[in-house]
PQR file of N, CA, C, O and H, with PARSE charges and radii, in Angstrom:
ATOM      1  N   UNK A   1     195.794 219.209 -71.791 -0.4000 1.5000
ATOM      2  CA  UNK A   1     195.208 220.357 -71.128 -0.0000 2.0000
ATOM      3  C   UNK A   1     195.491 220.351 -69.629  0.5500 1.7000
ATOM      4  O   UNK A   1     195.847 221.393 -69.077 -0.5500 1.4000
ATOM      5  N   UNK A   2     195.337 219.151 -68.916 -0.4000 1.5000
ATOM      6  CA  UNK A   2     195.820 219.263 -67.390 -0.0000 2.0000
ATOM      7  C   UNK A   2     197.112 219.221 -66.744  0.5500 1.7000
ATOM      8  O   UNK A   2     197.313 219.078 -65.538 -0.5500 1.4000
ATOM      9  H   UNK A   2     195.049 218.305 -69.364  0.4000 1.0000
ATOM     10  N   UNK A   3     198.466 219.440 -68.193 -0.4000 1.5000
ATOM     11  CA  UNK A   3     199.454 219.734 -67.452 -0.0000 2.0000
ATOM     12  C   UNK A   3     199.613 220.792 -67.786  0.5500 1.7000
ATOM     13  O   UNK A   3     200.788 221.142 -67.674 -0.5500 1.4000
ATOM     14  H   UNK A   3     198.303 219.556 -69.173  0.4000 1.0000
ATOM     15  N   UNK A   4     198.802 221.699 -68.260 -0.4000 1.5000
ATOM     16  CA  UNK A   4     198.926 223.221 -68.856 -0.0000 2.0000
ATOM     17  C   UNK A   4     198.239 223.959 -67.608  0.5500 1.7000
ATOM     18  O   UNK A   4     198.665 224.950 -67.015 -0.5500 1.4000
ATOM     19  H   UNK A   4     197.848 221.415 -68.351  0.4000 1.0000
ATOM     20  N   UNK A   5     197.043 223.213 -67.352 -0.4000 1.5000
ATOM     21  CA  UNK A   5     196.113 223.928 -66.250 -0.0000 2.0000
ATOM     22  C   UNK A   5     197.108 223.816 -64.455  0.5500 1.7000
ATOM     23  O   UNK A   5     197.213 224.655 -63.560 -0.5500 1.4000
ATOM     24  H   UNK A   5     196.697 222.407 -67.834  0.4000 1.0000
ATOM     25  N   UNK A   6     197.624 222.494 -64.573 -0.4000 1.5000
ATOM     26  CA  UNK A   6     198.607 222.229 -63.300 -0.0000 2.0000
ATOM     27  C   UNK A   6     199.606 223.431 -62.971  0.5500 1.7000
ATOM     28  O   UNK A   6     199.970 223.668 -61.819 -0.5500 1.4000
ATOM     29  H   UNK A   6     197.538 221.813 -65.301  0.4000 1.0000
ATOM     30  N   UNK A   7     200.014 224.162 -64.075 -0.4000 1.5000
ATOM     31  CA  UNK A   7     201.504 224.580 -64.346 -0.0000 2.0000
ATOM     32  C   UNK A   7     202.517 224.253 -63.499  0.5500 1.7000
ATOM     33  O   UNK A   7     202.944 224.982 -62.603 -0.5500 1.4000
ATOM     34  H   UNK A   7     199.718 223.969 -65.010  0.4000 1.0000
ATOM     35  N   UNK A   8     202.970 222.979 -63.822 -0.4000 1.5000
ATOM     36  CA  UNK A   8     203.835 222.114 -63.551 -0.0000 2.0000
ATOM     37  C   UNK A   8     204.995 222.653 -63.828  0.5500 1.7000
ATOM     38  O   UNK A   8     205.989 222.269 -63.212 -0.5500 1.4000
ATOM     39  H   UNK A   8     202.622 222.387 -64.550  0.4000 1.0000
ATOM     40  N   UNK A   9     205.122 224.006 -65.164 -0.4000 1.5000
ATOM     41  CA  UNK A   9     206.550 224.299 -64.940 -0.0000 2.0000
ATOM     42  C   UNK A   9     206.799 225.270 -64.706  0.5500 1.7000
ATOM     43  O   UNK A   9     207.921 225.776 -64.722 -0.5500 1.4000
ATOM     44  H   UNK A   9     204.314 224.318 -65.665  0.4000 1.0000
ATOM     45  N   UNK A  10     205.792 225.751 -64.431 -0.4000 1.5000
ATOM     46  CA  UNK A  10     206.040 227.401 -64.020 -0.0000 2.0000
ATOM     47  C   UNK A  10     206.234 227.548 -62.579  0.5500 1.7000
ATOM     48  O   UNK A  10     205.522 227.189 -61.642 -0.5500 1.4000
ATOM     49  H   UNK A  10     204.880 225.340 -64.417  0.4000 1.0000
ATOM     50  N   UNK A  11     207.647 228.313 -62.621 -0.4000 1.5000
ATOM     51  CA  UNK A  11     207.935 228.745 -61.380 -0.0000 2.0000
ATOM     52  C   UNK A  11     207.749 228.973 -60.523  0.5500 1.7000
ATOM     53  O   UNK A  11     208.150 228.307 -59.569 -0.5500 1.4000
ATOM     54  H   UNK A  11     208.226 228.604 -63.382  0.4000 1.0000
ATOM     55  N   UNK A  12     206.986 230.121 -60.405 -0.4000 1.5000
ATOM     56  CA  UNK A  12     206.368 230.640 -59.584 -0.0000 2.0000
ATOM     57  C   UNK A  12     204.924 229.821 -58.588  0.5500 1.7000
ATOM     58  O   UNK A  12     204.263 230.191 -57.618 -0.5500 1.4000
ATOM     59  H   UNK A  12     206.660 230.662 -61.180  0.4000 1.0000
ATOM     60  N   UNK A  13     204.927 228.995 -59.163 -0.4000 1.5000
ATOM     61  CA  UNK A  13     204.142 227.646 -58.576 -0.0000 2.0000
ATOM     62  C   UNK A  13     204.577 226.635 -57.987  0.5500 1.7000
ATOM     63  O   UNK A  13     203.885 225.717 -57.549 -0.5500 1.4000
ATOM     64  H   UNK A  13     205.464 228.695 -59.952  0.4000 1.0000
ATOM     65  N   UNK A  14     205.867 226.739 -57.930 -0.4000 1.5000
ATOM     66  CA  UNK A  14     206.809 225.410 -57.637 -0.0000 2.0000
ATOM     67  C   UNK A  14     207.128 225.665 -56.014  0.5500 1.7000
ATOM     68  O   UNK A  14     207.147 226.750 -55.434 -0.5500 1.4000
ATOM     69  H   UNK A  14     206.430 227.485 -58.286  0.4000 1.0000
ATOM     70  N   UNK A  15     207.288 224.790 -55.650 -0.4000 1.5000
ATOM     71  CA  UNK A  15     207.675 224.429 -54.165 -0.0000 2.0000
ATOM     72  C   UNK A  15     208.968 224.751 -53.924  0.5500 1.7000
ATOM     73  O   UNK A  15     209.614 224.170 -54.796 -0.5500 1.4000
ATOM     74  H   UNK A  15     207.273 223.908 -56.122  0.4000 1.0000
ATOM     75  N   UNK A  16     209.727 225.380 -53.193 -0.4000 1.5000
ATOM     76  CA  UNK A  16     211.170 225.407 -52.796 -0.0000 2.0000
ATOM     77  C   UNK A  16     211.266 224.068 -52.108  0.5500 1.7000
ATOM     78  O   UNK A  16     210.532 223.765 -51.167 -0.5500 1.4000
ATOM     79  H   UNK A  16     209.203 225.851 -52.485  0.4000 1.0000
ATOM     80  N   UNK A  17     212.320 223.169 -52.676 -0.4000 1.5000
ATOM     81  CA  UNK A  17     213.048 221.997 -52.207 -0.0000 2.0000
ATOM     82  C   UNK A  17     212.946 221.779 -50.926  0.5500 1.7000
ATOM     83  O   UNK A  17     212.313 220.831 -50.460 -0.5500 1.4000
ATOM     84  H   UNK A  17     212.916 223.415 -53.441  0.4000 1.0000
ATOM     85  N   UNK A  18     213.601 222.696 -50.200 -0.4000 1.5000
ATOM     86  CA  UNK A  18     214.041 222.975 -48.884 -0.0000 2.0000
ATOM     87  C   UNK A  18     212.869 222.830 -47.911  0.5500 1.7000
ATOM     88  O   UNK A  18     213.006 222.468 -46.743 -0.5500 1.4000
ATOM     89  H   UNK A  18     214.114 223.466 -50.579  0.4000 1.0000
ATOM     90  N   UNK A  19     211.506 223.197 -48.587 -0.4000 1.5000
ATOM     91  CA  UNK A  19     210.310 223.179 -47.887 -0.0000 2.0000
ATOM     92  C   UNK A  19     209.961 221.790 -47.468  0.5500 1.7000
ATOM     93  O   UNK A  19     209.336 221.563 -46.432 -0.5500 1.4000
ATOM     94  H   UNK A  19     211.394 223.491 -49.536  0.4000 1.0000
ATOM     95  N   UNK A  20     210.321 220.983 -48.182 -0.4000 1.5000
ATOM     96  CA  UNK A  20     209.470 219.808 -48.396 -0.0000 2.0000
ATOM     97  C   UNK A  20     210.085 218.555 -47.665  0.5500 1.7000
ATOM     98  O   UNK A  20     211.173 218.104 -48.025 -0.5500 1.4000
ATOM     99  H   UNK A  20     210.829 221.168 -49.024  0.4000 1.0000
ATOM    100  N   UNK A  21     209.263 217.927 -46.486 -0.4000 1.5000
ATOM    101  CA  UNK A  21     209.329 216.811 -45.952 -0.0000 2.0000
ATOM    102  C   UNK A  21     210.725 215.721 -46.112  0.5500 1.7000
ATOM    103  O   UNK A  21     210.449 215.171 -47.178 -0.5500 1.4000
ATOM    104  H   UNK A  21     208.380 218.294 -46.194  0.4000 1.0000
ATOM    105  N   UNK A  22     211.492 215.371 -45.842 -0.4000 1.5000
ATOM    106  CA  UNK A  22     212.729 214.152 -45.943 -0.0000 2.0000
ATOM    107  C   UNK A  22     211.878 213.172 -46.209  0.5500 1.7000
ATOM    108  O   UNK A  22     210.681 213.352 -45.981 -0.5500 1.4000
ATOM    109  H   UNK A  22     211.715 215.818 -44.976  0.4000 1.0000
ATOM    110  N   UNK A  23     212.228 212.255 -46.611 -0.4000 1.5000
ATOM    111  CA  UNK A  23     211.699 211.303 -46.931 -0.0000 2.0000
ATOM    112  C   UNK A  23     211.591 210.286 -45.630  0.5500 1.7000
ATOM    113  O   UNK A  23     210.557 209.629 -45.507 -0.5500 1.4000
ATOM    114  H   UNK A  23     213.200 212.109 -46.796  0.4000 1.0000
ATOM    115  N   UNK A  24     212.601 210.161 -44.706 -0.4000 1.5000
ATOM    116  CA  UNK A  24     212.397 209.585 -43.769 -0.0000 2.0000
ATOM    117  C   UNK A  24     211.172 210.499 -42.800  0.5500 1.7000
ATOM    118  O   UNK A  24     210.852 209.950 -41.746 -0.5500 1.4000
ATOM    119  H   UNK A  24     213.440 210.695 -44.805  0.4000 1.0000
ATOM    120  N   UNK A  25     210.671 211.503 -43.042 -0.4000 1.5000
ATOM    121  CA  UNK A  25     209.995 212.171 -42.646 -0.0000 2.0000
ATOM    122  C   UNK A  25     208.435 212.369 -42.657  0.5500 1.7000
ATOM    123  O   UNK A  25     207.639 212.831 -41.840 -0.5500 1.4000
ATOM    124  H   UNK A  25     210.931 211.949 -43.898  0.4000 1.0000
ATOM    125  N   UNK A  26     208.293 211.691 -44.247 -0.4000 1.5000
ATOM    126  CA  UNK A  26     207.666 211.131 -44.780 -0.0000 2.0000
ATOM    127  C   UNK A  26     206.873 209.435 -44.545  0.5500 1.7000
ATOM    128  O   UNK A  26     205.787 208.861 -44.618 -0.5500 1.4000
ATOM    129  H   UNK A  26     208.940 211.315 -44.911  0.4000 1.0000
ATOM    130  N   UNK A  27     208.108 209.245 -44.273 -0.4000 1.5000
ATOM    131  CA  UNK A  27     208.110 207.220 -43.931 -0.0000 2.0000
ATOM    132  C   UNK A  27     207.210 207.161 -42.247  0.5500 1.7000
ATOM    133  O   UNK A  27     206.281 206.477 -41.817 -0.5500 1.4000
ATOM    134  H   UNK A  27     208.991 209.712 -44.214  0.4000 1.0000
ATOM    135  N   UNK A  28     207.998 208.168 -41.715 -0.4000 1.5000
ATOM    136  CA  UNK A  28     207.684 208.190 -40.535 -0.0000 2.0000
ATOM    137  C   UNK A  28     206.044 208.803 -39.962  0.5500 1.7000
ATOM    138  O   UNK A  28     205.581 208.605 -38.838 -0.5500 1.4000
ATOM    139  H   UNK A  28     208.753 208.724 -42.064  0.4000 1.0000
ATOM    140  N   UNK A  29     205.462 209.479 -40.951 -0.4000 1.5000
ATOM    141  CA  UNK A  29     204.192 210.072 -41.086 -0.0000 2.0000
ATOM    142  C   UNK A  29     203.361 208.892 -41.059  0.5500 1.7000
ATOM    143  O   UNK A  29     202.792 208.403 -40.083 -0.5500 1.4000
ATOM    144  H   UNK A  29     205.838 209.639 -41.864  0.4000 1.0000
ATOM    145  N   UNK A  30     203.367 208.350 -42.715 -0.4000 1.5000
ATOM    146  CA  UNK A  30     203.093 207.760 -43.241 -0.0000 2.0000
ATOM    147  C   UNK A  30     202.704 205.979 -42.554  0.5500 1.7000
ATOM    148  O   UNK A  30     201.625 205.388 -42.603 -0.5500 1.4000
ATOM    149  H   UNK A  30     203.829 208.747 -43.508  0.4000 1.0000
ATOM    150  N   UNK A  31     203.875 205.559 -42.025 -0.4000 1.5000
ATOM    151  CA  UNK A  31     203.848 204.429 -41.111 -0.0000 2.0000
ATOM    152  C   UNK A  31     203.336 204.786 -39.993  0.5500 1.7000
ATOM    153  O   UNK A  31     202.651 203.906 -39.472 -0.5500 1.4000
ATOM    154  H   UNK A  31     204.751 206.039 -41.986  0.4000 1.0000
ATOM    155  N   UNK A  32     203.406 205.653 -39.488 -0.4000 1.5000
ATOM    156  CA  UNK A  32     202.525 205.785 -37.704 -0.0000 2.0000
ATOM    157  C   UNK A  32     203.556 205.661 -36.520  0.5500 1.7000
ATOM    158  O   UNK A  32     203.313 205.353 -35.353 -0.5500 1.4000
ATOM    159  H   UNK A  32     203.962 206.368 -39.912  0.4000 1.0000
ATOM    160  N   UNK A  33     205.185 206.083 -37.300 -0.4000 1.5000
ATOM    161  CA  UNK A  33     206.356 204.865 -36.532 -0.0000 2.0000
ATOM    162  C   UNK A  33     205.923 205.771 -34.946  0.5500 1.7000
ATOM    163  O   UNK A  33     206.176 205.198 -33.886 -0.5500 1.4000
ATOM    164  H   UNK A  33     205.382 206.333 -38.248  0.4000 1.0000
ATOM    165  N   UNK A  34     205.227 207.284 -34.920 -0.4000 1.5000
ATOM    166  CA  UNK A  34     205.253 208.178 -33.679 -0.0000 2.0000
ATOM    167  C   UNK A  34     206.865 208.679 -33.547  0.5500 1.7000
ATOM    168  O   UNK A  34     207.698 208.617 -34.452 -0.5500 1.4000
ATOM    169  H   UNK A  34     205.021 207.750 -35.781  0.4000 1.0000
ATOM    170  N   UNK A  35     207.028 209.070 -32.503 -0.4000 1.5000
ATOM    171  CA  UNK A  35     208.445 210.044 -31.669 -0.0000 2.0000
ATOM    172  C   UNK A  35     209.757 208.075 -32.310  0.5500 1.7000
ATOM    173  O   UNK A  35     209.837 206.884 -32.009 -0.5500 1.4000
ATOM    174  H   UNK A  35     206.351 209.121 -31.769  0.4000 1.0000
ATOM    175  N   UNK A  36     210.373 209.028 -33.204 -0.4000 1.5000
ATOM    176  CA  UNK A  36     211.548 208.181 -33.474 -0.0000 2.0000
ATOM    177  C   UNK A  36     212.542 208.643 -33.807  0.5500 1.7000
ATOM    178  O   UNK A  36     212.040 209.746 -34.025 -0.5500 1.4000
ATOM    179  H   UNK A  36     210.308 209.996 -33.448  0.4000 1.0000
ATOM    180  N   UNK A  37     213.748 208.814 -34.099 -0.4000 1.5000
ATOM    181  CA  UNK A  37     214.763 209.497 -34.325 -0.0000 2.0000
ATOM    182  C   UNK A  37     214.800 209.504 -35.640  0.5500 1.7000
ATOM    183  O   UNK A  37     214.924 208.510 -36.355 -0.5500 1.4000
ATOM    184  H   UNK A  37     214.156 207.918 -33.922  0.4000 1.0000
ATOM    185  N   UNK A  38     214.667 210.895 -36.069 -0.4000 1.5000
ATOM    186  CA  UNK A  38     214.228 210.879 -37.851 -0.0000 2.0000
ATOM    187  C   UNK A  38     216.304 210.967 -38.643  0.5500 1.7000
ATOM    188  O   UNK A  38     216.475 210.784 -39.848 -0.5500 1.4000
ATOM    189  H   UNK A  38     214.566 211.703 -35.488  0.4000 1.0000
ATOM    190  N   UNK A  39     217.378 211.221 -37.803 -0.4000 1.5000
ATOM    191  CA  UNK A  39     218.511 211.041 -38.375 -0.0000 2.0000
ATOM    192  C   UNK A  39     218.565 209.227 -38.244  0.5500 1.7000
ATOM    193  O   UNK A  39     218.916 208.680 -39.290 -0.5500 1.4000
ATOM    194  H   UNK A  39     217.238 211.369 -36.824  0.4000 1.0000
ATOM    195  N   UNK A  40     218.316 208.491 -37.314 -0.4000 1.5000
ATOM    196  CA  UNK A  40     218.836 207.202 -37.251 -0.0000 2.0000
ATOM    197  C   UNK A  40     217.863 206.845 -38.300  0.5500 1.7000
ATOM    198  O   UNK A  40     218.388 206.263 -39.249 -0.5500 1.4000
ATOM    199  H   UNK A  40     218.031 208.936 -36.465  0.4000 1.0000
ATOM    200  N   UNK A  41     216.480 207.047 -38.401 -0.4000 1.5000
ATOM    201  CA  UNK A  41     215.903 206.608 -39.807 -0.0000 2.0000
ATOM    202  C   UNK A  41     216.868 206.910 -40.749  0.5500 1.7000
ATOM    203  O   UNK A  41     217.747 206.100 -41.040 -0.5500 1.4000
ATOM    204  H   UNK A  41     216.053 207.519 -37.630  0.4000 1.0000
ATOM    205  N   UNK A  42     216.793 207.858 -41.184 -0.4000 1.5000
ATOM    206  CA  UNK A  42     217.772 208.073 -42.349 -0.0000 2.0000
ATOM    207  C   UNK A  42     218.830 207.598 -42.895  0.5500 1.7000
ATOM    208  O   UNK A  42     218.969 207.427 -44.106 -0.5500 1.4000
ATOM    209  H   UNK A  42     216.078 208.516 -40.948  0.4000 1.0000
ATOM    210  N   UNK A  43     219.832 207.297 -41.844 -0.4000 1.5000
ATOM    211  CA  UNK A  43     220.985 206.515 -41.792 -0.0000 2.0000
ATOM    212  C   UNK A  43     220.822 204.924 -42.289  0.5500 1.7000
ATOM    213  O   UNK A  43     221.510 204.098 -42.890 -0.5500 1.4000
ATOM    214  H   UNK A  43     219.719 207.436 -40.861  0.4000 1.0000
ATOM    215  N   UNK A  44     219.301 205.008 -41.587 -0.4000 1.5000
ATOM    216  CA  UNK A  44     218.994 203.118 -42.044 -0.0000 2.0000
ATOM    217  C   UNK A  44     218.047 203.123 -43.332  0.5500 1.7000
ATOM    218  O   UNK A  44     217.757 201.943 -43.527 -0.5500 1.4000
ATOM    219  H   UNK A  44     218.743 205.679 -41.099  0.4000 1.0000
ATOM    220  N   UNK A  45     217.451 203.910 -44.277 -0.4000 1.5000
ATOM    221  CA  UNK A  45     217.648 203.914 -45.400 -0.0000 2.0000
ATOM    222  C   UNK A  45     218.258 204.407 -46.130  0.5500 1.7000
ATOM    223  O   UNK A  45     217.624 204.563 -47.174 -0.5500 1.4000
ATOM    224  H   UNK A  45     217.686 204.869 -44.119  0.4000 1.0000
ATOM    225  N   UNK A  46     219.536 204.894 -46.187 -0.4000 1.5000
ATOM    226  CA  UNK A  46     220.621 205.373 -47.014 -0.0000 2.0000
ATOM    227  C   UNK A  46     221.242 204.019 -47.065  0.5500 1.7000
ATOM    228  O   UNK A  46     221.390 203.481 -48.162 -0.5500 1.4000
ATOM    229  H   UNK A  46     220.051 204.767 -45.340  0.4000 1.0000
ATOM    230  N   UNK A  47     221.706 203.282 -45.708 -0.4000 1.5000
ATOM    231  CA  UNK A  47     222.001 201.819 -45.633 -0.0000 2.0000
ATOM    232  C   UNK A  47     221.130 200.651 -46.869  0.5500 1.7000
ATOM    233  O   UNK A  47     221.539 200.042 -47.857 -0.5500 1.4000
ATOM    234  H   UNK A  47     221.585 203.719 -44.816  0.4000 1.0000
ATOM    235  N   UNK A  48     220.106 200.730 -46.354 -0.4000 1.5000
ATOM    236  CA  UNK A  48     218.938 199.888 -47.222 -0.0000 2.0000
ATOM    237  C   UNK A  48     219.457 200.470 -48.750  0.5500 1.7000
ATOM    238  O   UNK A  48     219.984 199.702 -49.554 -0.5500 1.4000
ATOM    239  H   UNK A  48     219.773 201.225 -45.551  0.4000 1.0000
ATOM    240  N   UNK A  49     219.334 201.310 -48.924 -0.4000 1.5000
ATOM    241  CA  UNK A  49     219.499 201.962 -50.612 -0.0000 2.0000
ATOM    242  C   UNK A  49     221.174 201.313 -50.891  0.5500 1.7000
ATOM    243  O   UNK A  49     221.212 200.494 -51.810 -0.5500 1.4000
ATOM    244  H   UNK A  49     218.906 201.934 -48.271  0.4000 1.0000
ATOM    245  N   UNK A  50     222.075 201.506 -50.428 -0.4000 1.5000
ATOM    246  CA  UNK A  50     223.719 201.303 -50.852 -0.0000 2.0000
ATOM    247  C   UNK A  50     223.782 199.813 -50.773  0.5500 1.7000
ATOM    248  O   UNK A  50     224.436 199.269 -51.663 -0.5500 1.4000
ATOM    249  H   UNK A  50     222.044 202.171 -49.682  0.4000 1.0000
ATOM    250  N   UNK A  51     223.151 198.954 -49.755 -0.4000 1.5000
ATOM    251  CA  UNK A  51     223.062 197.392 -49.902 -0.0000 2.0000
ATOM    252  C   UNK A  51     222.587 196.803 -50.191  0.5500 1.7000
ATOM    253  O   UNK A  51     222.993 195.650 -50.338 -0.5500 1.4000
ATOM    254  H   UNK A  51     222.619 199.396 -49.032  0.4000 1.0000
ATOM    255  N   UNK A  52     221.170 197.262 -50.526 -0.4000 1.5000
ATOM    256  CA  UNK A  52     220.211 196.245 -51.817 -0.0000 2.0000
ATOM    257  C   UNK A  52     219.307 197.098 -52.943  0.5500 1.7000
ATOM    258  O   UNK A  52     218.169 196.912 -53.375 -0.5500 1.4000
ATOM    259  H   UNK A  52     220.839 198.199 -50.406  0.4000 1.0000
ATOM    260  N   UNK A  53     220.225 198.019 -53.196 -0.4000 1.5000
ATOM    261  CA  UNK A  53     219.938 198.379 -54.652 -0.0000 2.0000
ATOM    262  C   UNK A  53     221.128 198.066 -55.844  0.5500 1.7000
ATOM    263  O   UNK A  53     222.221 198.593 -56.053 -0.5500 1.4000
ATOM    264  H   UNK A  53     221.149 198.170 -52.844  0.4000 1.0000
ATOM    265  N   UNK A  54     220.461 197.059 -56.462 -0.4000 1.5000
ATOM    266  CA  UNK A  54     221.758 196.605 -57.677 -0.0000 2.0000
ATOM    267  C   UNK A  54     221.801 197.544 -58.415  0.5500 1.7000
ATOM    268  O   UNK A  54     222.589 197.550 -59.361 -0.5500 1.4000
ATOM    269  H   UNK A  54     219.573 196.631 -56.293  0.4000 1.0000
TER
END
């Protein structure tokens, strides 16, 4: 019943992609990092992800 009541797939409820926070954007909220360069974040977890994800 509460993924019927959510409507999780209905469209017209859904978030446009584009709206929604980067993830380094996110990190940066989230941690407290304050005024940081949200591309050099990024760059250094795209790094983190390609060198220590097996």
């Amino acid at each position: 019943k509460a993924f019927i009541r959510s409507k999780l797939w209905a469209v017209e409820s859904q978030i446009d992609r584009r709206e929604l926070p980067s993830f380094a954007e996110i990190l940066r909220d989230h941690a407290a990092l304050g005024e940081c360069d949200l591309d050099e974040l990024q760059r250094e977890l795209d790094h983190r992800v390609e060198s220590t994800l097996h």
